[in-house]
C-alpha positions in Angstrom: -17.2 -34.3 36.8 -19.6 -36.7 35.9 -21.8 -37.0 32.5 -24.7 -35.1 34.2 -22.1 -31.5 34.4 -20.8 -32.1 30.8 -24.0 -32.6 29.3 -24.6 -28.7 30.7 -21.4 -27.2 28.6 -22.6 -28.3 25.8 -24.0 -24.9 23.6 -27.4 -27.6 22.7 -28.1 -27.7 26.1 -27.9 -24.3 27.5 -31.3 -23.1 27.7 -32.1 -19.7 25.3 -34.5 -17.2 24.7 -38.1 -18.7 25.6 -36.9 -21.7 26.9 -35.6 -19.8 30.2 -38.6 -19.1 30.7 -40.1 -23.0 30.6 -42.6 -23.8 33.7 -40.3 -26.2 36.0 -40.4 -29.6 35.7 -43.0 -29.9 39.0 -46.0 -28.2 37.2 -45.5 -30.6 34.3 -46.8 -34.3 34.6 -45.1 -37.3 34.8 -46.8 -38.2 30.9 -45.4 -34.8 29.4 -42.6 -35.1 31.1 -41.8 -38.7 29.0 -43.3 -37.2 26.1 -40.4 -34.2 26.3 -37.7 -36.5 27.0 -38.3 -39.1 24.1 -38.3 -36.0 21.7 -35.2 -34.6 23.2 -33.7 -37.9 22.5 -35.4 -38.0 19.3 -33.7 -34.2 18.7 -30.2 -35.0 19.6 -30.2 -38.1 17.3 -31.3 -35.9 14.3 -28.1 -33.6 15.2 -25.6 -36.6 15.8 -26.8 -37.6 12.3 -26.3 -34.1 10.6 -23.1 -33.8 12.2 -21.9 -37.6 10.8 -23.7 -36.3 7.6 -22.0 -32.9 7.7 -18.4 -34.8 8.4 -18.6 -37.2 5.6 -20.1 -34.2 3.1 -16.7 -32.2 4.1 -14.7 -35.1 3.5 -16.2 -35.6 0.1 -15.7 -32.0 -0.4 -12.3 -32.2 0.1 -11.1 -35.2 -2.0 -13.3 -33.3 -4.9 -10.8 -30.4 -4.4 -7.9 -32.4 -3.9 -8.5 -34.0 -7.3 -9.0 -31.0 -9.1 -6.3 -29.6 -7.9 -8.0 -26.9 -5.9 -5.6 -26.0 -2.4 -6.0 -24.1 0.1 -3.7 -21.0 -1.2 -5.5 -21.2 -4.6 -8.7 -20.9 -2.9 -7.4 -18.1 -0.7 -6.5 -16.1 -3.9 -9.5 -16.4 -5.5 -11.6 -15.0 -1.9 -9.1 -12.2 -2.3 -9.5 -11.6 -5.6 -13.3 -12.0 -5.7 -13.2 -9.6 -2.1 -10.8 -6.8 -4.1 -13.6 -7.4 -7.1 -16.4 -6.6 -4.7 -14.1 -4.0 -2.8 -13.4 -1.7 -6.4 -17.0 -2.2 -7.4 -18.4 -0.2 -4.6 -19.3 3.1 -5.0 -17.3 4.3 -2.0 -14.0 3.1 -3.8 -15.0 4.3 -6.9 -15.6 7.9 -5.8 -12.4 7.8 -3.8 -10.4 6.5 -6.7 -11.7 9.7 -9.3 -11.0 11.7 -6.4 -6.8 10.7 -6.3 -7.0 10.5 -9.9 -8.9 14.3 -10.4 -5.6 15.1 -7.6 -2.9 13.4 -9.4 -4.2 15.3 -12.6 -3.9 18.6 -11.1 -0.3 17.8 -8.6 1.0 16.7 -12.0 -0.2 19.7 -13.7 1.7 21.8 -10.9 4.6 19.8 -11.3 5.0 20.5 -15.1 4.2 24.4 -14.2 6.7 24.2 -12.0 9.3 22.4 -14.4 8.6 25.1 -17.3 8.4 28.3 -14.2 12.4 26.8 -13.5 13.4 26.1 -17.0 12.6 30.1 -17.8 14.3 31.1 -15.0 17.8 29.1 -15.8 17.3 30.4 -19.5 17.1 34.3 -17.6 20.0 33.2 -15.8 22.0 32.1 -18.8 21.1 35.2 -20.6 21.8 37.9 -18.2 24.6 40.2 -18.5 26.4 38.7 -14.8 26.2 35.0 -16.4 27.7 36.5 -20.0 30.5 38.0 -18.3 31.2 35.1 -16.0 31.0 33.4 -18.9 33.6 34.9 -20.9 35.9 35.0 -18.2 36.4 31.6 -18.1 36.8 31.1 -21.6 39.6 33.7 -21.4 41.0 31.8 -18.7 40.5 28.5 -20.5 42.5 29.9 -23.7 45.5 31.5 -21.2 45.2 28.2 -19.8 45.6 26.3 -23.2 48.5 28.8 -24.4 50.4 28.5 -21.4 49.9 24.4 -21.8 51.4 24.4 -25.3 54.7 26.3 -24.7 55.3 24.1 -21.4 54.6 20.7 -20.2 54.5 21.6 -16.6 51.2 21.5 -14.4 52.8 23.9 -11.7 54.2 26.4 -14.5 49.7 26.3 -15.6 48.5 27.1 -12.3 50.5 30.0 -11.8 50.4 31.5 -15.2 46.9 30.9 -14.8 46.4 32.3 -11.2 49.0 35.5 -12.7 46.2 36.0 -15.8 43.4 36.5 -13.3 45.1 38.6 -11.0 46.2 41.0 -13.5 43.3 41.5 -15.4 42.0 45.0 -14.0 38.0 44.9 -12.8 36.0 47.6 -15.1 32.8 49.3 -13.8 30.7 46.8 -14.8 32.5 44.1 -13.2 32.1 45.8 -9.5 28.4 46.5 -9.8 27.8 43.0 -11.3 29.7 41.7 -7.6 
């Protein structure tokens, strides 16, 4: 490729917008045609210079930060912080955030219904006549079970003597409709 080609990659050189449209370079006369090129060459020494001045501003830029101390992750926290900032103080996210806290208000509102709704129910359990009996059943069993411990030592000589006191206890009436 020679100079000619690369000079027509370059984005300044690729012709845009009215410029397509240009009259060709045979309509124009040999005295505009200089007059173009010298300002061209005038234009594309104006950007070399704003690029070399655009370098050496970066550069300064960046030994100012260095010396403050600024990095590139502290700067990156605070664009996240200042875009979260900008973010919650929309009205879009504020909406949306009274609308999941008017929700959590009322699913925690359930939730405590719910809690009291269960802790009735497991005090009507506890004071129903099936859980009373049940009830005293095993602390009759627990006290044969304690007696029978006393007089003897042995585990074995327990478990029967309690397995004997709740197969001989006869069921009443109220015991088989409670079952």
């Amino acid at each position: 490729m020679d100079s000619g080609d690369q000079d027509l990659l370059k984005p300044e050189s690729i012709p845009e917008g009215e410029d397509v449209a240009a009259p060709e370079l045979e309509t124009l006369s040999e005295e505009e045609q200089e007059k173009l090129k010298k300002e061209l060459e005038k234009v594309e020494e104006e950007i070399q210079t704003l690029s070399q001045v655009l370098a050496a501003k970066e550069k300064h830029q960046a030994d100012i930060k260095r010396k403050l101390g600024v990095t590139a992750l502290s700067e990156l926290k605070q664009n996240i912080s200042k875009g979260l900032h900008d973010v919650a103080s929309t009205t879009v996210y504020k909406r949306t955030s009274e609308t999941l806290s008017h929700a959590g208000q009322k699913a925690s509102a359930a939730f405590s219904s719910v809690g009291s709704v269960i802790t009735k129910k497991l005090e009507d359990v506890k004071n129903s006549p099936t859980y009373k009996s049940f009830e005293e059943r095993v602390e009759n069993l627990k006290s044969k079970v304690g007696a029978n411990r006393q007089s003897t030592g042995d585990f074995e000589e327990v478990l029967n003597s309690a397995a004997n006191a709740s197969a001989t206890e006869p069921l009443t009436e109220k015991d088989l409709e409670t079952q």
